[in-house]
C-alpha positions as CSV (number, residue, x, y, z in Angstrom):
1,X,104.6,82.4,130.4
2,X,104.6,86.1,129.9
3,X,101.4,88.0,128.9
4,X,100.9,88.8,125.4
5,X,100.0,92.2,124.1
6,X,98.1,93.0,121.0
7,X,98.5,96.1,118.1
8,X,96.2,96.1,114.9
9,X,98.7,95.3,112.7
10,X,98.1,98.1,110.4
11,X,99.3,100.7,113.2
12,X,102.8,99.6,112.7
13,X,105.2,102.3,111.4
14,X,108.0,104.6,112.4
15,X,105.7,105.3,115.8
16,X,104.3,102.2,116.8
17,X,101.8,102.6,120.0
18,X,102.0,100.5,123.0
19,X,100.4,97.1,122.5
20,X,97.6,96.5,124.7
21,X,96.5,93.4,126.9
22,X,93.0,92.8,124.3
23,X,92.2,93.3,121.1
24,X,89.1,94.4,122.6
25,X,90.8,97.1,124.4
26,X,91.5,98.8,120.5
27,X,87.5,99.1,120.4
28,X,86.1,102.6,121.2
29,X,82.6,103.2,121.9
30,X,81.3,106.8,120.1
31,X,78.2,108.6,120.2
32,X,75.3,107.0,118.9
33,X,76.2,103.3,119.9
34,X,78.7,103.1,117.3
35,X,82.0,101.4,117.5
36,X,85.5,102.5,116.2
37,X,89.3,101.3,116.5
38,X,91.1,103.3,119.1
39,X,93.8,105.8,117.4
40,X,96.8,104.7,116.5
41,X,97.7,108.3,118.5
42,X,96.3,111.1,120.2
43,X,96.5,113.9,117.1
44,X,94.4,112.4,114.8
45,X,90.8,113.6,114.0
46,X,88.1,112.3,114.9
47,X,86.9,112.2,111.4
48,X,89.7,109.9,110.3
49,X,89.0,107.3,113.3
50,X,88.4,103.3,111.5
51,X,85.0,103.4,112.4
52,X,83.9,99.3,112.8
53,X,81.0,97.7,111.6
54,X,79.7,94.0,112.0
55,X,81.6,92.1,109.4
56,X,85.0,93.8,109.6
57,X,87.6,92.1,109.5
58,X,90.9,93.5,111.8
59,X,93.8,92.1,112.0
60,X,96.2,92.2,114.7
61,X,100.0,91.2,116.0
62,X,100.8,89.9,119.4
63,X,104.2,90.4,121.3
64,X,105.2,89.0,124.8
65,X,108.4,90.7,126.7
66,X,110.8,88.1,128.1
67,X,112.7,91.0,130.4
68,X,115.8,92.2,130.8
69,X,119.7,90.4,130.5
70,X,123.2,91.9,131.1
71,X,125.2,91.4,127.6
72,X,128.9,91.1,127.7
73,X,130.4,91.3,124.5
74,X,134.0,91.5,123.4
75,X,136.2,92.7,121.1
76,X,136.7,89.4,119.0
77,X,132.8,89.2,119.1
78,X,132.3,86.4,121.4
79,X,129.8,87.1,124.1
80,X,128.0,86.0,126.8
81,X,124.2,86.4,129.4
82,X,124.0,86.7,132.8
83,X,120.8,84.7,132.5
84,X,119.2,81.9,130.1
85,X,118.0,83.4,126.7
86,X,114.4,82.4,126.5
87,X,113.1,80.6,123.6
88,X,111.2,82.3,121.0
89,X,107.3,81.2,121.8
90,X,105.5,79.5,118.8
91,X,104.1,81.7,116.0
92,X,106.6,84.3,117.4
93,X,110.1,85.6,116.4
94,X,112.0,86.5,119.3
95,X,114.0,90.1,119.3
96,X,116.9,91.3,121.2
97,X,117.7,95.0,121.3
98,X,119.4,97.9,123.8
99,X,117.3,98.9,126.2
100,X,115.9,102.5,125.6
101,X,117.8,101.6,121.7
102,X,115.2,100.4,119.3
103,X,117.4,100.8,116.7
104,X,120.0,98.0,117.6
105,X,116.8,95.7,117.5
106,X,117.7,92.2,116.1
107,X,116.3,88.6,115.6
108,X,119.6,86.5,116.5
109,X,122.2,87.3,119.3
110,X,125.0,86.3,116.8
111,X,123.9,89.2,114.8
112,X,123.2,91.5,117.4
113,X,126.8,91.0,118.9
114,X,128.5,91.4,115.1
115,X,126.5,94.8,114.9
116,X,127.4,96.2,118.4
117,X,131.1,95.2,117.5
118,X,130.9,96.8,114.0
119,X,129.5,100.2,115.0
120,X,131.8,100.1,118.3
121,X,134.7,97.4,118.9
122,X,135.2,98.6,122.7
123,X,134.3,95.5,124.7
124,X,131.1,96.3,126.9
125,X,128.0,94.9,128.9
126,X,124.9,96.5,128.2
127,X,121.2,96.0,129.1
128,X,119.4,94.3,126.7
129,X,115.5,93.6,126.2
130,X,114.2,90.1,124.8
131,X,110.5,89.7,123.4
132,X,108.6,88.6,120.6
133,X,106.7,89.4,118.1
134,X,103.8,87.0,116.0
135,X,105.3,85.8,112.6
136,X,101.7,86.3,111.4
137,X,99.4,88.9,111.8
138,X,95.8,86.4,113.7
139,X,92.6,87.6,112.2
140,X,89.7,88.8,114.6
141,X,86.2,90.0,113.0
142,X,84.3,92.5,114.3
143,X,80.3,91.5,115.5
144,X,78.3,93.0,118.1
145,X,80.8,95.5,119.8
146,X,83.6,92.6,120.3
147,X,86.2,90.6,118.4
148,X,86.4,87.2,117.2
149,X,88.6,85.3,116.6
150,X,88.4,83.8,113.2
151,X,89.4,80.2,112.3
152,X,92.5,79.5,109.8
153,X,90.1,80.2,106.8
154,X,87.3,82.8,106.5
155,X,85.9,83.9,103.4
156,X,89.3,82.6,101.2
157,X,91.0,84.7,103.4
158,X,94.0,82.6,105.3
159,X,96.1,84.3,108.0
């Protein structure tokens, strides 16, 4: 099984950071004994950081990467791996896209190969990336300098 990585879920955007191996690795520890989520990127001010307090709740996404695969695809559409595809893990969607090419990122290899096709009909293999991403963002609340993970239900909150 590959290791999964984590994000606070409210860092996605255009500029997503690079997931890390813990949500405890998003906690930064300030002056003072306080805690705070680590930046989303290294330009913002300190002033703006999400400073955490017992009782927060945070919630975060997971991905796993499933490596790399040579994609063949031709001009009628049809393609074809030179490996397996994996299977997309539980609670997880899995994505297929370019390497280095975020923007030919897609959740099916049928579609991927119609969208290669229709912005290019030259047959070609390329390098393609598999992972996955959590369907739902998993809740963690914030108590004594560490995350928890909270249960299906906290406060009428689901996840």
């Amino acid at each position: 099984m590959t290791a999964r990585r984590w994000l606070p879920a409210d860092y996605q955007d255009e500029s997503i950071p690079p997931p890390r191996p813990s949500v405890d690795d998003w906690i930064v520890t300030l002056p003072g004994d306080a805690y705070a989520l680590a930046p989303c990127n290294d330009t913002i001010n300190p002033e703006d950081q999400w400073i955490l307090s017992d009782g927060d709740l945070v919630k975060f996404d997971w991905t796993e990467d499933h490596g790399v695969a040579e994609f063949t695809v031709r001009e009628d559409g049809t393609w074809e791996l030179d490996v397996p595809a994996p299977e997309a893990p539980e609670g997880g969607y899995l994505i297929v896209a370019v390497q280095y090419d975020w923007d030919t990122m897609n959740d099916g290899l049928e579609a991927f190969a119609a969208a290669l096709i229709e912005g290019d009909p030259t047959p070609r293999t390329v390098t393609i990336v598999f992972y996955s991403w959590s369907v739902r963002s998993v809740s963690y609340l914030f108590r004594n300098g560490k995350f928890h993970l909270v249960g299906d239900t906290i406060a009428g909150l689901r996840h």
